[in-house]
C-alpha positions, 0 to 999 in steps of 0.5 A: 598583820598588815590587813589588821593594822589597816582595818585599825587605821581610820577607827584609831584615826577617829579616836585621836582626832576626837580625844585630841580636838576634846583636849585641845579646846580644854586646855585653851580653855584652861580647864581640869587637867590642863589648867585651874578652871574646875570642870565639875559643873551641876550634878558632875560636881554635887553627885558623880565625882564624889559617887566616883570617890565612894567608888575607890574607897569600895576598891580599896577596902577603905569604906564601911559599906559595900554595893549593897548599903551606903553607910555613910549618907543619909544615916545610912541608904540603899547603894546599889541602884546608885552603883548600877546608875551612876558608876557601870560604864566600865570607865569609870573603874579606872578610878581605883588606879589613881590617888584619891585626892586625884578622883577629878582625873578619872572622871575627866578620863570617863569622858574623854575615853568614851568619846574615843571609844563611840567615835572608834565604833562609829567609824566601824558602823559607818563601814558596815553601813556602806564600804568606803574610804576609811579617812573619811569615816573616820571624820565624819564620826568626830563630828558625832564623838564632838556633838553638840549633845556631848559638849552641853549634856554629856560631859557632866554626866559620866554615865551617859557616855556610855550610851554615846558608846551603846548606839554604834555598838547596837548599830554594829549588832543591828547589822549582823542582824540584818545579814543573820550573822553572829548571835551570840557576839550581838547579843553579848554586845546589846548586854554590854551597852544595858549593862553600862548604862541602861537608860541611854542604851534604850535610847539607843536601843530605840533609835537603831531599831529605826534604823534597821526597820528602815534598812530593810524598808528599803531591801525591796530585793530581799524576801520578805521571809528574810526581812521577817528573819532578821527582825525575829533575830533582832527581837530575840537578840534584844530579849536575850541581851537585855535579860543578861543586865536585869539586875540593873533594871530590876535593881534600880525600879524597885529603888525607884518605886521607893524613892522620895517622889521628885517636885513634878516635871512640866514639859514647857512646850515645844520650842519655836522651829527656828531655835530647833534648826539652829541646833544644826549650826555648830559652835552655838548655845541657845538660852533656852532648853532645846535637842543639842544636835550639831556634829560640826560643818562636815556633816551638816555640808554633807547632810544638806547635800544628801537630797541631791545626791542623784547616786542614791535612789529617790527612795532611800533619801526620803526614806532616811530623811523622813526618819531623821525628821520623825525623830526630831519630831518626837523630841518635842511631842510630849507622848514621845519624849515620855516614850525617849525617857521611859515613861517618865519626864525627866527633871531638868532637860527633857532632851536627853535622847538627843545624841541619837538623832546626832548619829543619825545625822552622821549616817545620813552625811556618810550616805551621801560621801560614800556615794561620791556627791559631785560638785553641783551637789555639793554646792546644792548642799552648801546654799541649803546650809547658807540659807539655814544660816540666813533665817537662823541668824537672830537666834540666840545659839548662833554667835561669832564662833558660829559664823566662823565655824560654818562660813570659814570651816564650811568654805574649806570643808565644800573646797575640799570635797568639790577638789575630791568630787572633781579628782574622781569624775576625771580618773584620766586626767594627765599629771596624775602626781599633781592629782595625787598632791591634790588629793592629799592637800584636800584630805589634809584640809578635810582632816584639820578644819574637822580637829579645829572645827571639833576643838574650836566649837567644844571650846566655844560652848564651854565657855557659853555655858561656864557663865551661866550662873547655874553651870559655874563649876565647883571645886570638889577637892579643894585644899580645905576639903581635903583638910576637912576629910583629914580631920573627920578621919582623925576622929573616926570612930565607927560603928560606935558613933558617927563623924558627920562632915554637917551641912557645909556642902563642898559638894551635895554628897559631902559623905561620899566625898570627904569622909563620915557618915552624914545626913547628907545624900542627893540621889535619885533614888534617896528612899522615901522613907528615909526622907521622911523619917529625917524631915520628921525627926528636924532635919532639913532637904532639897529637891522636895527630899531629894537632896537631905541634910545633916541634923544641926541640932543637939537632939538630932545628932544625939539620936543619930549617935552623931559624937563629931561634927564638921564646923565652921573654924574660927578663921571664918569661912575656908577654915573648918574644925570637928566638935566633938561631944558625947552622943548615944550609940548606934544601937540601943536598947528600950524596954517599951517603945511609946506609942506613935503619934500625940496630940502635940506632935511637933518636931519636938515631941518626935525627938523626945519619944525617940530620945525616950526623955523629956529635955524641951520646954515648947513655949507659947510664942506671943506677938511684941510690939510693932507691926502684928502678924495676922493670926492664921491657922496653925501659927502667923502669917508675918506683913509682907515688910519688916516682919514681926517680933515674938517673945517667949518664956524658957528656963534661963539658960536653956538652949532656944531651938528653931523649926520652921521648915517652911520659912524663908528669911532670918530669925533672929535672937539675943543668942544667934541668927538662923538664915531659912531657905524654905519652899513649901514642899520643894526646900525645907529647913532643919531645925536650927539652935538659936543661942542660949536663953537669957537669965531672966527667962525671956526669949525675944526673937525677931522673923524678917521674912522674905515676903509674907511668911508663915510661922509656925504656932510652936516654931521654938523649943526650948533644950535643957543641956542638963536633961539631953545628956542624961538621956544620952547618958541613959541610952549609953548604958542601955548599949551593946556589950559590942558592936559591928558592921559589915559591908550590908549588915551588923551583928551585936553583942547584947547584955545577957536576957536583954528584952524589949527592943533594939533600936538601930539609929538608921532609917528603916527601908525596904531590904532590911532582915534581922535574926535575935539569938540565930533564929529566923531572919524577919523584917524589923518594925519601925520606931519614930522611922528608925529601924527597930528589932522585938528581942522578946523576953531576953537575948543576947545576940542581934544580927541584922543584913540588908538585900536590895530589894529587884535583885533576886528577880533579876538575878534569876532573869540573867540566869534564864538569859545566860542559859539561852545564849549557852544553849545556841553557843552551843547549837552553833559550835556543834552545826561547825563541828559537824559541818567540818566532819562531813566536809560541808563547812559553811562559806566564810561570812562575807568581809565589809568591803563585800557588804551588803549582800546581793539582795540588799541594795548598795545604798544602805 
């Protein structure tokens, strides 16, 4: 037991320490949970914490989907590729144990724990790298579960961690590799880090690929038939593992092959040399994207003196060098980062990789302490650091907290290990309970400038990053979100009709996080035919389509069966209240669907074809007195200044509706004002009411646009109330008898011979089989984007289910991968049984501390 316990000593040491110097710089800070300073910044806010929520209520039997369809966003969307992304590290599980209201707490524990977790395995890896003391691994692995990529990537991103998890666990199965071990367990291991998140665990899968060819590189001992074995089992360990997580790679390209195209990336260039190397100085922030690498000054002091380490072979310290540079080479090459990113330049940072050439750094710094550097060394490495100090000291990244770290960290950090340096050298020496003491003053040193250095630096950067405008955090489930969740759920009533929490954005998936089945869904694998379909019908968008909204207008909510909204409450802004009005069901039934298409196709024209009724008047806009906006194909072009007033003509009493898309400033009539927002393309305008037409007919409305602005020609329609709810009303009684969802499908009970068609108020994707009367499953068609069912000459019986598309594809690739990893389960477990008959059992593969083998040479 007493082996065990010690084994688990320094990789629990690291946990501890990284977890604790993590909390220790949150709760100086103030910060989510240990104070009221919300830590849900960007995306972390906007997308993973209510995908979290959407998590527990699929655990708690609370939603109306499951992982197969989203029937709460974008009017109903594709779920699982958002599942096998955003919501696969195993941590993230932990949600279902906690109160709802209390999601920010799991999600802060996704962070937290994976720390503890890759600085755990880390230590672990350390030690098949190169045996030594286990304290110390232990330290220099804080410096990679606290770098620099976790303090300003990472930690927004709940699912990324996992691959801070993936790369020492790859690094653990690279290494039985590499000594032939244990097939079955590395390749459940590289299973494991795919499965969690695929998109770091290539990363890893990359970076510890290097490692191995250079590890072997470097076993010039070794046959080269042994080299040649190990990397065919590494090969084949990699083939095997990834094929048992195909789902999430089969799942999630098909997803985004039909994802909305994202605005394109342009990789801004190379950052200047002296702001990358900054980057290894902890407790900075730099203004401008750049690889975040630090992993605090231990490992910077050891790196810096792993060139002059003369127990390491010349060899072995270029070697590792020469990687640690390539990587970072390939960091700022544009062919590379393409190759980091798969394939694709990310949107927002292009470093994202950069966690791996922070592991890097920590293998190389253990390198150099197991091989017990001596004092000339080190201060070799400390005057490398100094000087790194010196030409870095006018960039941006390096500051007070900088300074502090490195000048004061640093000088007891290179104290305590020339005290070490200087305690080996002279085993001999008298006093030795002086020595001892010694020994464990500098140890004790060691292990607080490493937890203060790790918390003091985490705590820095926060805090550079919470007053940048961008990363300000938002509360998520604030006082009002959970009263506004409270009253969407008083007036459910799905599947009959919806309860659309609207556009008010107390995150960008307002759906997931507080209730209803809304328009609104940020994603990166928002369908493009969703996108289109809702643009089309007036509804707004982000992010080029990335990010859609809610409809605003009565027509749009009608057609979605939309009958309750979220809006404004009449104490201003924090106070909301739910609308309520009659809206058309969910499915309906038509009996001739009008042609596509029309010479007058405005948005207009669309909601009425799939209203099936006329209810707008699009009148011809004219220019008023005053500055004239100049006449431009397709509608005006308003001055630069000061904008333009039109008039229009409408029946009295009308409502006036607004769309322009495109348009940036304020229209504003006798009725109402609407505020735009849009950009060609990237940002787009729902359609807005504008207030009641006066009595006399005549409608004035003045654009005032932020610079010079295009209007369009037939920007205003003109709603009679009276025509919308007899369309509504007509469509009601065209419903089904009843109706039912299920987690991915929906059946109905229709009125005895209907015939014509079904149309289903979802947007019409990919995935989607529908049968009439128990006959056979056929991909619907589409009506105005909507997903649309032929019922022939009469049913009575509609059923309708979706299957993500990739899936089938990469469950039978599993199913291969799971009976490979049987088979040679089963080869070995017969090789040991037999070897056991004949008496010839295989010797006990060999314990860390008596790696590497004879014919690998020490240093690796």
């Amino acid at each position: 037991m007493r082996p065990t316990i010690r084994r688990l000593a320094a990789p629990g040491l690291a946990a501890l320490l990284s977890m604790g110097a993590y909390c220790l710089a949150m709760a100086i800070l103030g910060s989510y949970p240990f104070g009221p300073r919300s830590r849900a910044v960007n995306d972390l806010g906007n997308q993973f914490i209510p995908f979290h929520a959407r998590l527990w209520d699929l655990l708690h039997g609370e939603s109306s989907g499951d992982l197969f369809f989203n029937w709460n966003s974008g009017y109903g969307v594709p779920f699982l590729a958002d599942f096998l992304t955003y919501l696969m590290n195993p941590f993230s599980w932990l949600v279902g144990l906690f109160p709802r209201d209390l999601v920010d707490f799991p999600v802060f524990l996704v962070t937290l724990l994976s720390v503890g977790l890759a600085t755990t395995l880390m230590t672990v890896f350390l030690g098949r790298l190169r045996a030594g003391s286990g304290g110390l691994r232990a330290l220099l692995s804080v410096g990679y579960g606290m770098c620099s990529w976790v303090l300003n990537d990472g930690h927004a991103d709940p699912m990324w961690m996992w691959g801070l998890v993936s790369l020492p666990l790859i690094g653990i199965a690279a290494d039985w590799c590499l000594h032939r071990r244990r097939w079955v367990a590395g390749t459940l291991l590289l299973a494991l880090s795919w499965a969690g998140n695929f998109y770091t665990a290539a990363m890893a899968t990359l970076a510890m690929a290097l490692v191995l060819a250079l590890r072997l590189l470097l076993a010039d001992k070794a046959p080269a038939r042994d080299r040649l074995r190990s990397l065919a089992r590494a090969a084949s360990m990699a083939l095997v593992g990834i094929a048992l997580a195909a789902p999430a790679m089969t799942v999630t390209l098909q997803a985004s092959k039909d994802s909305q195209p994202a605005p394109e990336a342009v990789f801004p260039g190379r950052p200047p040399l002296l702001d990358q190397l900054a980057q290894l100085l902890p407790g900075g922030r730099g203004d401008a994207p750049v690889p975040n690498i630090f992993i605090g000054v231990l490992g910077l002091l050891l790196v810096a003196a792993f060139p002059f380490v003369r127990a390491v072979p010349l060899k072995a310290r270029v070697g590792w060098y020469v990687l640690a540079a390539g990587v970072a080479v390939s960091f700022v090459w544009q062919p590379t980062i393409l190759l980091w990113h798969g394939f694709a330049l990310p949107n927002g940072s292009p470093y994202r990789a950069a966690f791996v050439l922070s592991g890097i750094f920590v293998m190389i710094a253990w390198l150099a302490l197991a091989h017990h550097p001596r004092v000339r060394e080190l201060a070799a490495g400390a005057g490398l650091v100094a000087l790194l100090a010196l030409l870095c000291r006018d960039r941006h990244s390096v500051g007070t907290s900088t300074w502090i770290l490195v000048a004061g960290g640093g000088a007891v950090a290179l104290a305590a290990l020339m005290i070490l340096s200087a305690l080996r050298a002279r085993p001999d020496a008298p006093r030795p309970r002086a020595g001892g003491a010694l020994r464990a003053v500098a140890a004790t040193a060691l292990t607080c400038t490493v937890l203060l250095g790790s918390a003091y630096s985490a705590f820095s950067v926060t805090a550079l990053r919470d007053k940048v405008a961008w990363f300000r955090p938002k509360t998520t489930l604030s006082e009002q979100a959970l009263a506004a969740r409270d009253g969407l759920t008083a007036r459910a009533d799905w599947p009959r009709s919806r309860t659309d929490p609207g556009p008010h954005e107390f995150a960008n998936n307002d759906p997931l996080l507080i209730g209803g089945e809304g328009g609104s869904y940020y994603s990166s694998y928002v369908p493009a035919a969703t996108a289109r379909t809702l643009h089309g019908l007036g509804g707004g968008w982000y992010i080029k389509g990335r990010h859609t909204l809610s409809f605003e207008d009565p027509v749009g909510r009608a057609l979605m069966g939309v009958s309750s909204s979220l809006a404004m409450g009449p104490n201003g802004p924090g106070s909301y209240t739910v609308r309520h009005w009659d809206a058309a069901p969910l499915l309906t039934i038509r009996q001739e669907l009008p042609p596509p298409g029309g010479s007058d196709d405005t948005v207009f024209a669309r909601q009425e074809r799939v209203l099936g009724a006329k209810v707008y008047e699009v009148p011809e806009l004219a220019p008023a007195a005053g500055p004239a906006p100049a006449r431009v194909p397709g509608g005006w072009l308003l001055p630069g200044t000061g904008g333009a007033t039109f008039t229009a003509r409408c029946a009295p009493g009308s409502t006036a509706v607004l769309h322009a898309p495109w348009f940036d400033g304020e229209a504003a009539a006798p009725g109402g004002t609407a505020t735009g927002v849009g950009r060609r393309d990237i940002t787009a305008n729902p359609a807005r009411t504008l207030g009641a037409v006066p009595a006399d007919g005549r409608l004035v409305v003045r654009f005032t646009g932020h610079g010079a602005q295009h209007v369009p020609e037939h920007a205003i329609g003109c709603l009679s109330p009276r025509k919308l709810d007899a369309a509504v009303a007509a469509l009601r009684a065209r419903g089904p008898l009843r109706l039912a969802t299920s987690g991915h499908g929906l059946t109905a009970a229709l009125p005895a011979g209907s015939s014509g068609s079904a149309v289903l108020a979802v947007p019409l994707v990919r995935g989607w089989s529908c049968a009439v009367d128990g006959g056979p499953s056929r991909a619907p068609g589409s009506f105005g984007g909507l997903l649309a069912v032929p019922l022939g000459s009469g049913a009575s019986r509609l059923s309708c289910a979706y299957t993500p598309p990739g899936l089938k594809p990469g469950l039978a690739a599993s199913g291969g991968a799971l009976l490979a990893l049987a088979a040679v389960a089963g080869v070995t477990a017969n090789r040991r049984r037999r070897d056991r008959r004949t008496g010839a059992a295989a010797p006990e593969p060999p314990s860390p501390a008596e790696l590497p083998k004879p014919d690998i040479p020490t240093y690796l």
